[in-house]
Each structure stands twice: as C-alpha cells, then as structure tokens.
C-alpha positions as CSV (number, residue, x, y, z in Angstrom):
1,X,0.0,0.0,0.0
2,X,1.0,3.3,-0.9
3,X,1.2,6.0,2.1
4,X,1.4,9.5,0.8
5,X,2.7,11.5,4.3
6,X,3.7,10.2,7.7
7,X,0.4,7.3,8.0
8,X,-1.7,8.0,11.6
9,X,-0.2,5.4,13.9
10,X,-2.1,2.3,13.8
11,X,-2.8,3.1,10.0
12,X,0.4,0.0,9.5
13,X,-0.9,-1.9,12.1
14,X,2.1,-4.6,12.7
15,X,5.1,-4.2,14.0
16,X,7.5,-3.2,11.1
17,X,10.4,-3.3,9.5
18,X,11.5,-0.4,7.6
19,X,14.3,1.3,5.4
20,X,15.0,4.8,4.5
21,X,16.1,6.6,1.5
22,X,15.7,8.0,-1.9
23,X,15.8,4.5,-3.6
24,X,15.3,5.9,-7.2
25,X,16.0,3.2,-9.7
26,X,15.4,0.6,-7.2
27,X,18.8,-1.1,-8.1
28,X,20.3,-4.0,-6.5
29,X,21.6,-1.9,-3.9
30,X,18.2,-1.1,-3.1
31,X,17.1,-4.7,-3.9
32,X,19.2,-5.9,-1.0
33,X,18.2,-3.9,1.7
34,X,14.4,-4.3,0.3
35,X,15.1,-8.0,0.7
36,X,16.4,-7.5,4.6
37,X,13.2,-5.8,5.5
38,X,11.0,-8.4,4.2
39,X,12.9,-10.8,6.0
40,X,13.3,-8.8,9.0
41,X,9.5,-8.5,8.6
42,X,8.3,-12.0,8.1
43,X,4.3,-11.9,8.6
44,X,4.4,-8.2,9.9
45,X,4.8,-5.2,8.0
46,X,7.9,-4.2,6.0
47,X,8.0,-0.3,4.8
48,X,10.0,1.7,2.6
49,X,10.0,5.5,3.6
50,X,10.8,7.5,0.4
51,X,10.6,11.1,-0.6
52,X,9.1,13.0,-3.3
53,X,10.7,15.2,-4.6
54,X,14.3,14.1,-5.1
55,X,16.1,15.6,-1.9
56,X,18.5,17.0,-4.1
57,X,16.3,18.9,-6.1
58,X,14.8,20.7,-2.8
59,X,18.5,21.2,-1.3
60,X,20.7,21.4,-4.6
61,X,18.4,22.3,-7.2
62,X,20.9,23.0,-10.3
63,X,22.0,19.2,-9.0
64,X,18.8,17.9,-9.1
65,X,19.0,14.7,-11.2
66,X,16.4,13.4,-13.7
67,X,14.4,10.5,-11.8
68,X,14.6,6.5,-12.9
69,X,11.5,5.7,-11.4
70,X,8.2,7.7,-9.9
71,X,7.4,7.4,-6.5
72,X,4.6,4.7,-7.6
73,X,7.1,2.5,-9.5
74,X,9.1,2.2,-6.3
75,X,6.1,0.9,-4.0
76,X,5.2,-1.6,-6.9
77,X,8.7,-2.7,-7.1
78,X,9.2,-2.8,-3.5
79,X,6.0,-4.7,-3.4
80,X,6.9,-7.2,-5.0
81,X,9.9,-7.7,-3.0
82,X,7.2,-8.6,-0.4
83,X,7.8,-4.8,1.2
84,X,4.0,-4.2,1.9
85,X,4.1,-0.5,2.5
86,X,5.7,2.5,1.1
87,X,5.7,5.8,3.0
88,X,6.2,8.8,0.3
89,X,7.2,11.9,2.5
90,X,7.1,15.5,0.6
91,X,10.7,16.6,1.0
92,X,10.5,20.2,1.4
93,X,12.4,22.7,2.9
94,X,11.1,22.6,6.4
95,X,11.3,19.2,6.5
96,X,15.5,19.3,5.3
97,X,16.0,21.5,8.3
98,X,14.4,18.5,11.1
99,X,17.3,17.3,13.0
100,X,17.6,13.6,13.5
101,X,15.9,13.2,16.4
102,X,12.5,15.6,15.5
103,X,12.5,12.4,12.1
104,X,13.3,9.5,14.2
105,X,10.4,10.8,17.1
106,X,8.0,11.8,13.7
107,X,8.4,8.1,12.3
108,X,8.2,6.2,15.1
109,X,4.9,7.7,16.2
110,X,3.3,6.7,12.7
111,X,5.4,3.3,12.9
112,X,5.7,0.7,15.7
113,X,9.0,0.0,14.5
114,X,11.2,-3.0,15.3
115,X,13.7,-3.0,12.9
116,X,15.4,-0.4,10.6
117,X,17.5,-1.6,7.9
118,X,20.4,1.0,6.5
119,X,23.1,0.5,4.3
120,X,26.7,1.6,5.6
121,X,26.9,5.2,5.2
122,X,24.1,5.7,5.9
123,X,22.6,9.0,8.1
124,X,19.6,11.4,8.0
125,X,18.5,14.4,9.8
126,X,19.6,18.3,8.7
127,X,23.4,18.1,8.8
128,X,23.5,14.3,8.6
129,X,23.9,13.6,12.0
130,X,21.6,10.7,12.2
131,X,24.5,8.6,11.2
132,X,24.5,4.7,12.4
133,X,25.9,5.3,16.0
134,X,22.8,8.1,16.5
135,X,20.1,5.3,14.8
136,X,21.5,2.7,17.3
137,X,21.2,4.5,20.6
138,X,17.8,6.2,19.5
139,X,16.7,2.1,19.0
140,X,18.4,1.3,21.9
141,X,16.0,3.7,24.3
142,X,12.8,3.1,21.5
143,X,12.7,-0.4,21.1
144,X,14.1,-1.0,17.8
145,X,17.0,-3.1,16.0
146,X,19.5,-1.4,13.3
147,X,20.7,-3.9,10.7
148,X,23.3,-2.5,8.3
149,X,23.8,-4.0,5.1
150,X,27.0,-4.5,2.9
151,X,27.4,-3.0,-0.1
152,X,26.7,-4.2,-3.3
153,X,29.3,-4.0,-5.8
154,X,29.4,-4.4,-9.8
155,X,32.7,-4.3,-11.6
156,X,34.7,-3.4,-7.8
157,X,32.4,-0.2,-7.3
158,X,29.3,0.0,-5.4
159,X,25.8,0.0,-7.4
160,X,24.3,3.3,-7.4
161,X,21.1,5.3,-8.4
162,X,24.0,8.0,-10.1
163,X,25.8,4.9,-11.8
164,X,22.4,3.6,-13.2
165,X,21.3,7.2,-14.7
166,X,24.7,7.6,-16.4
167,X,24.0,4.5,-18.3
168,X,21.1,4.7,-18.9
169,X,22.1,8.5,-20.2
170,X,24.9,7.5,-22.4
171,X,22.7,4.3,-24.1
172,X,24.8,1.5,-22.1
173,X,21.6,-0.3,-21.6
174,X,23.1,-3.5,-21.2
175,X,25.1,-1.9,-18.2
176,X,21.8,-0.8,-16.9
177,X,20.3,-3.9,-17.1
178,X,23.3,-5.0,-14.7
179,X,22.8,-2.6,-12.0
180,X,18.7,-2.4,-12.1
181,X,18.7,-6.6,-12.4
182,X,16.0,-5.8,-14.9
183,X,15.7,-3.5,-18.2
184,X,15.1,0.7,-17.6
185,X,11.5,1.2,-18.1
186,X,9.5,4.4,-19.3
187,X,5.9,4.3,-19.3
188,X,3.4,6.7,-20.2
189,X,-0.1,7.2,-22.3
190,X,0.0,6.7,-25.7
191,X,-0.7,9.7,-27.8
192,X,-0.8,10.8,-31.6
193,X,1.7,11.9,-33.2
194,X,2.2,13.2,-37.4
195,X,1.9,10.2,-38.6
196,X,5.0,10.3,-40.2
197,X,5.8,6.8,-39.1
198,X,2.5,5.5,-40.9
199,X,3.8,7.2,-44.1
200,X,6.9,5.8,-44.0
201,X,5.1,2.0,-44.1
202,X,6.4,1.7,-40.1
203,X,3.7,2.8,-38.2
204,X,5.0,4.0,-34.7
205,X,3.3,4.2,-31.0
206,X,4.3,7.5,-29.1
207,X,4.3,7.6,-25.4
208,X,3.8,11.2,-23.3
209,X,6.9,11.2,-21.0
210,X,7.0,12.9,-17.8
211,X,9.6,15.3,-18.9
212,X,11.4,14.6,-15.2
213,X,12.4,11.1,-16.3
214,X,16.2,10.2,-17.1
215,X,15.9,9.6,-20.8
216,X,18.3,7.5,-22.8
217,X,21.2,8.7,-25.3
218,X,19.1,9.4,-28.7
219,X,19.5,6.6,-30.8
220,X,17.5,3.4,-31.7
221,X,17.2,0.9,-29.1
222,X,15.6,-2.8,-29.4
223,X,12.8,-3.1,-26.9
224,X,9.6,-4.7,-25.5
225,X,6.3,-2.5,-25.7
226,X,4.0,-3.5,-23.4
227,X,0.3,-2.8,-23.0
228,X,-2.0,-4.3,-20.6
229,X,-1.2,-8.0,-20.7
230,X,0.5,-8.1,-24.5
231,X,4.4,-7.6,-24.8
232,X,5.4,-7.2,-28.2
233,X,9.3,-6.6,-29.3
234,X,9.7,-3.0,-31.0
235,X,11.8,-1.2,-33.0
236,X,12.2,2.1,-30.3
237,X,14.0,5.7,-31.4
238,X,14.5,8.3,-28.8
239,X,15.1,11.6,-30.7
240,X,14.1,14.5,-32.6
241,X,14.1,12.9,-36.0
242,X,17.1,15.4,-37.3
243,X,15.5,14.1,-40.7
244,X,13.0,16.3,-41.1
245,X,14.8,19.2,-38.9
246,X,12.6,18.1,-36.1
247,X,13.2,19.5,-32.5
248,X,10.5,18.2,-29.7
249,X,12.3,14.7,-28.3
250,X,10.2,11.9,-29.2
251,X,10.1,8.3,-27.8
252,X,8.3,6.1,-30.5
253,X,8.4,2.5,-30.7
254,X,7.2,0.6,-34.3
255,X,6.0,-2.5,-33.1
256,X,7.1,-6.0,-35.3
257,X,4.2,-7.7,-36.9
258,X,1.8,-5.9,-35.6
259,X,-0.2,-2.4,-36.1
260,X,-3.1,-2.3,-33.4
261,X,-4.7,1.0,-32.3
262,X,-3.4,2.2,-28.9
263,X,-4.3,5.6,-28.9
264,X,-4.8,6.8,-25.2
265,X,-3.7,3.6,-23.3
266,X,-0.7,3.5,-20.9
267,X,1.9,1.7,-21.9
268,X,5.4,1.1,-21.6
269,X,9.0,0.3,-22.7
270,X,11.7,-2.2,-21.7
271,X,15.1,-0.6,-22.9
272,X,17.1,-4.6,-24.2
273,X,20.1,-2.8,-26.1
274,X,21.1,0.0,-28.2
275,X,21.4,-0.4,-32.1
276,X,22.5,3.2,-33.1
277,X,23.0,6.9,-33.2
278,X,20.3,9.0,-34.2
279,X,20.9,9.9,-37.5
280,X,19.8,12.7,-40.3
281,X,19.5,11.1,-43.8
282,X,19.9,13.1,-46.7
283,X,16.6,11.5,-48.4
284,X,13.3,9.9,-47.3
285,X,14.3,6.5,-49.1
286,X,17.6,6.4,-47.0
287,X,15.6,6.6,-43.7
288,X,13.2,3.9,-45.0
289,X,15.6,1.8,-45.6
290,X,17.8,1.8,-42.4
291,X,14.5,1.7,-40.6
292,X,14.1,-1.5,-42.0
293,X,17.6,-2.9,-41.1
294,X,16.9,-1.7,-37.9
295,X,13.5,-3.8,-37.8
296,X,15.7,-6.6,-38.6
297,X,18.4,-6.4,-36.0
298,X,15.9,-5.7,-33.2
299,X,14.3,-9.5,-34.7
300,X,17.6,-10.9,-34.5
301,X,18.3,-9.9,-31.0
302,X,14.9,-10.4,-29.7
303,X,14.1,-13.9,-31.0
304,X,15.8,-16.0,-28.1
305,X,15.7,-12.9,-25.6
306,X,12.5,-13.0,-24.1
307,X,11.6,-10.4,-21.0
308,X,12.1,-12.3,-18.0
309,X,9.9,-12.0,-14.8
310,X,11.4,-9.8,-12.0
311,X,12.1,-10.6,-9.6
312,X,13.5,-13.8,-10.6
C-alpha cells in the first residue's frame, strides 16, 4: 500500500520493518536492503519510507537529477519484493531542516518499529547527524534493532542510483540492465503523433513522457512495448528525428508484426540494447531503408531474448 505522508499510527498496524532513502531506480543496492526488510519483517509489515521530490532537487536544485523511477514505480517494485508498504514523505524545505531526532520521534509515532535496515553510510537528519551510531542508541532507548547491510558492488564499485542514470544517459543499456537486475523502463499514455511513421510504411506508438524522467542517449534501441497483458518486441527511437529538422524529443516505438490501435492507453518500454545513433539522412528512401535494417536487427536480438519476470 502506498502512504502519501507520515500514516496516523495504527494506520500499518504490525510491528514493522522499515528502510530509509531516496531508492530511485530501485537497483540492486536497493534490492538488497528491500530484501532485509521483508525478512526482518516475516508476517508483519515491511515499509520503505521515500521522498518525493528528489532531496536533491529541494536542497541542490541546479544538482537535481532526472528521476529513474516515480514514486509509484518504487512501492510496486518494493511490493513485489514482499515490502507491503511505502511511505512517500514530501521533502521540502522545512522538513530538510528537522534534526535527527524531531525524524526518528516523527516516524516512530506513525510506525511501531522493530527494525530499521540502513546501508553503511548511511545517516539522515539536517546536517546528517543521524548517522549509524545516533540510529542505534535512539533504538536502543525506542525499542528497535539497526541492521546495516553491505554494499553491493558491480565491476569493484558500489551500485548506485548515479551509476544507473549515467548509463542509462549515455545508451549503455546492457550496463543498466546489470545494476537495475532488470531492463530501464519508461511508461506513459500513448498519444498521436504526425503520422509520419505511418507514411513511411512503419507505423509507430508515441508515449507522453513525464519530462522529469532520465531519458536514454538518442539513438535506436531494441525493446519490448507492453500494454495491458500483451508484450510485443519493438523497434524504439529516442530523438528528434534530425531528418526532417525536427526538435521536440520523441520516444516512439514501431512495433514488429503488428499495427493495433493504442491511442490513449498506458503503456510502456523495456530498454534490451542499443542499435545506433540518431541519425539525419539526406533522403526519405535512405531513412526507409535503415529503418528497416533496424527492424531486422531488433528481430535478431529479440528472437531467443525473451523479458524475463522480476524478480527472478
């Protein structure tokens, strides 16, 4: 269940077991401590507490980054890490200016909390001084257990939310795939477009992007397009087709074998691997026909690479 604001205490009923942070992307990182709380949990209540907006965009807003996934997209994916609850706090100001204590009194009047999971490093509170020595003897006097949790590391580094946007930034999806355990995702409605696509014999559905998501390196990217229950691999270009001296960025994904009306329906897109740069052709015929290489490759690299569930 989704909490927006501290819940009234008994709203999460059990005993829980919570975590604390930003978790955008929900990498492995995240996935690890996630896992912790569910087990720290068992049949009780396991919570994430997460803020909306980025911190960093209320305290450093020139370093405010774009976001991997929306505040819903975290409780679903939490969720299915058997976390029951997420708690979405409004980060504002005021609340960047409550010291440690005034946070850890605020949460544990909405949660009767038994364990809070952090990873090393970790600390909250205006000047950061709710490190893990603070978090232990608050526990210590409120009746709750800290469990830190290592690191995880990919290539000798630890997997971050920053590592996971400049992949997905620079079109190393394949890298992305590594540090999310699953492909980067953007979802959105489907809407019309000028039907370019359609004239060019490769009929295309556009999806409306919240324009605060961390968008891929333009290019062409293979991908699955899903709406409602049907997957279907797609051809997907993230540009401003220089072609025809375009300039709004598009994300619009021709879908193989198929050309179904989706006008209006949310959908979304599973980023397997980047094919190319985006490109300006000097004719129509020229674009038509690296489209259609591009329709092949995707079918070559699709055919034995079905989306796997996640978690696994």
């Amino acid at each position: 269940m989704l909490h927006r604001g501290f819940p009234a205490p008994g709203a999460i009923a059990a005993r829980a077991a919570a975590t604390i942070g930003s978790f955008d992307g929900v990498h492995i990182g995240h996935q690890a401590l996630l896992r912790h709380v569910a087990e720290a949990a068992g049949a009780a209540a396991g919570v994430l507490v997460t803020f909306d907006p980025h911190p960093r965009c209320v305290v450093d807003p020139k370093g405010c980054p774009p976001l991997l996934t929306a505040p819903a997209d975290r409780a679903e994916l939490a969720r299915r890490l058997r976390v029951t609850d997420t708690v979405v706090l409004e980060f504002t100001r005021a609340l960047s200016q409550w010291s440690a204590e005034t946070f850890c009194d605020r949460l544990c009047t909405s949660l009767a909390l038994h364990t809070l999971v952090i990873g090393p490093g970790f600390a909250l509170g205006h000047g950061r001084t709710g490190d893990e020595s603070f978090l232990r003897a608050y526990g210590a006097k409120h009746g709750f257990d800290v469990v830190v949790v290592p690191p995880v590391t990919l290539d000798g580094a630890p997997v971050s939310s920053r590592r996971v946007r400049s992949a997905v930034m620079e079109g190393r999806m394949t890298d992305a795939i590594e540090l999310l355990g699953r492909p980067y995702r953007l979802a959105g409605n489907v809407v019309h477009g000028n039907g370019r696509g359609r004239s060019l014999g490769f009929p295309t559905a556009n999806l409306d992007i919240d324009s605060q998501r961390c968008m891929p390196e333009h290019g062409v990217y293979a991908t699955w397009f899903s709406a409602g229950d049907r997957r279907y691999p797609a051809a997907t270009s993230v540009g401003i087709r220089p072609t025809f001296d375009e300039s709004v960025l598009a994300v619009e994904s021709h879908l193989l074998d198929v050309d179904i009306d989706l006008y209006g329906r949310q959908a979304h897109v599973d980023f397997v691997s980047r094919l190319r740069d985006e490109e300006r052709f000097d004719t129509t015929a020229a674009l038509v026909e690296q489209i259609g290489a591009d329709v092949d490759a995707v079918r070559t690299l699709l055919r034995d690479r079905s989306l796997p569930e996640w978690p696994p």
